[in-house]
Phi, psi and omega in degrees: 000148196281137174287353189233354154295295185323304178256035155041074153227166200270346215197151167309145164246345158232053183277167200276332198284154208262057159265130193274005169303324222235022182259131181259104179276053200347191145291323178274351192280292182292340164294296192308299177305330148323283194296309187286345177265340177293317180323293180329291194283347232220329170108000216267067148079271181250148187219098171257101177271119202237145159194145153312142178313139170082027173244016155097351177327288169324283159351277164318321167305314217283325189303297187312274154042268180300308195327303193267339163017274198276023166270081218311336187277008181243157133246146208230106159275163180222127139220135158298358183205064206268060162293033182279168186258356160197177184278334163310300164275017161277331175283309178279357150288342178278285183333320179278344164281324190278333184094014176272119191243004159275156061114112178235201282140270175254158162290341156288351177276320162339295199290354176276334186298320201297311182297343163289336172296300156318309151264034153294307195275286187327287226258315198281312171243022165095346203296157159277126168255123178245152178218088188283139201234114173253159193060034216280344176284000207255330200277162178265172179290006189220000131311304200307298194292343177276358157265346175294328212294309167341296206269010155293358180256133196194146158267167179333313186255349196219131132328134199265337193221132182243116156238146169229134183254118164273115174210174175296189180271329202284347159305304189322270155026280180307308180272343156319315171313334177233105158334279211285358171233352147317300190306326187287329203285126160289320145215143182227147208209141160261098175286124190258154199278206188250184191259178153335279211288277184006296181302319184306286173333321168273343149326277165005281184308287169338307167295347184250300160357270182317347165107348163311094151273014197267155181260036138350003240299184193248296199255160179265164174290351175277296144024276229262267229314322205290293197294333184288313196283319162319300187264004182110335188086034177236122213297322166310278191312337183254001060049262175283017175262328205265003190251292175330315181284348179265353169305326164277357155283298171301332138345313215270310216074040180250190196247328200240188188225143206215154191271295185307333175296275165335307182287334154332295165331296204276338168279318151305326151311239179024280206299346171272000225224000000 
């Protein structure tokens, strides 16, 4: 039997994957995303979005992303892993993103292209350069310093390079420790998870996303508490407590997700763990 006959739908509605169709935007969701594109268009440079694993950061990215997508005055980079293995390939991967492709040497040579690059797109033909960093937990002290140096490249008025690092909490830490590169951040924001009725809602949202018109709900409201104390009010987790309960509705054949269906649930996870 179909998962998308039975609850007459078009699309997963609580699949993991980082489609901004399906970011449920909160208050604290739709603040960041506010704040990071004026930050953007406005030039000041650095923007640090700090959450715990599952609280929607990829997502978010993805979100941001799309805001500028069709928009001819930005070019917009993404990395997604920034795991490199010396500072020579953390440089020649931005080159190669920025689209400079001869031949270097050294990482001074690296680091002139880039700026010549940057003020090439900023000052000769006007462009926003942005460079979104996801996994930001990931950069090292000697990364983190090959980005202060980045973001020293600027005219009288504007930062040359706009970036934002999406990351885990264990960065914070790390970059407190560097003055000099506290001092760059123009915003910096903590997502915090959601609350009960937040959860309700996205449950909700996911579910209309997905193409569910019946007026219905799938889960009760004891249901939902059950799943918000479980998972914390972290959207990735409640995501996959709620793509389970609907599996166990077919399975069951039953029509609605029950609170006892949730504690079920959740006591079989426990036993894999």
């Amino acid at each position: 039997m179909s998962y998308y006959t039975v609850f007459q739908l078009e699309k997963e509605p609580f699949s993991t994957s980082p489609d901004p169709e399906f970011l449920f935007q909160s208050a604290a969701h739709k603040s960041v995303l506010n704040r990071l594109e004026i930050a953007i268009r406005l030039k000041r440079g650095l923007s640090i979005v700090l959450g715990d694993v599952g609280i929607g950061k990829t997502t978010l990215s993805r979100a941001l992303f799309q805001t500028f997508a069709e928009d001819q005055d930005f070019i917009f980079h993404m990395i997604l892993d920034p795991d490199f293995k010396s500072e020579y390939q953390f440089l020649a991967h931005l080159t190669k993103l920025f689209g400079v492709t001869p031949f270097f040497r050294s990482t001074i040579d690296l680091r002139d292209a880039i700026e010549k690059y940057l003020f090439k797109k900023n000052v000769d033909e006007n462009k926003t350069v942005v460079v979104l960093i996801d996994e930001g937990q990931k950069l090292s002290l000697a990364y983190l310093e090959i980005l202060r140096t980045l973001l020293n490249y600027e005219t009288n008025d504007q930062k040359m390079l706009q970036l934002v690092i999406m990351a885990q909490m264990e960065l914070l830490p790390r970059i407190i420790k560097i003055k000099n590169f506290m001092d760059r951040v123009s915003f910096k924001y903590i997502i915090n998870p959601l609350d009960e009725f937040e959860t309700t809602q996205l449950i909700q949202f996911r579910l209309q996303q997905a193409g569910y018109r019946n007026e219905k709900s799938l889960f009760t409201p004891e249901a939902v508490r059950k799943i918000f104390e479980s998972s914390q009010g972290y959207p990735r987790r409640i995501a996959m407590i709620c793509h389970d309960a609907l599996e166990q509705l077919i399975i069951k054949d039953r029509e609605v997700v029950t609170a006892d269906l949730i504690e079920e649930l959740l006591a079989k996870q426990i036993g894999w763990q």
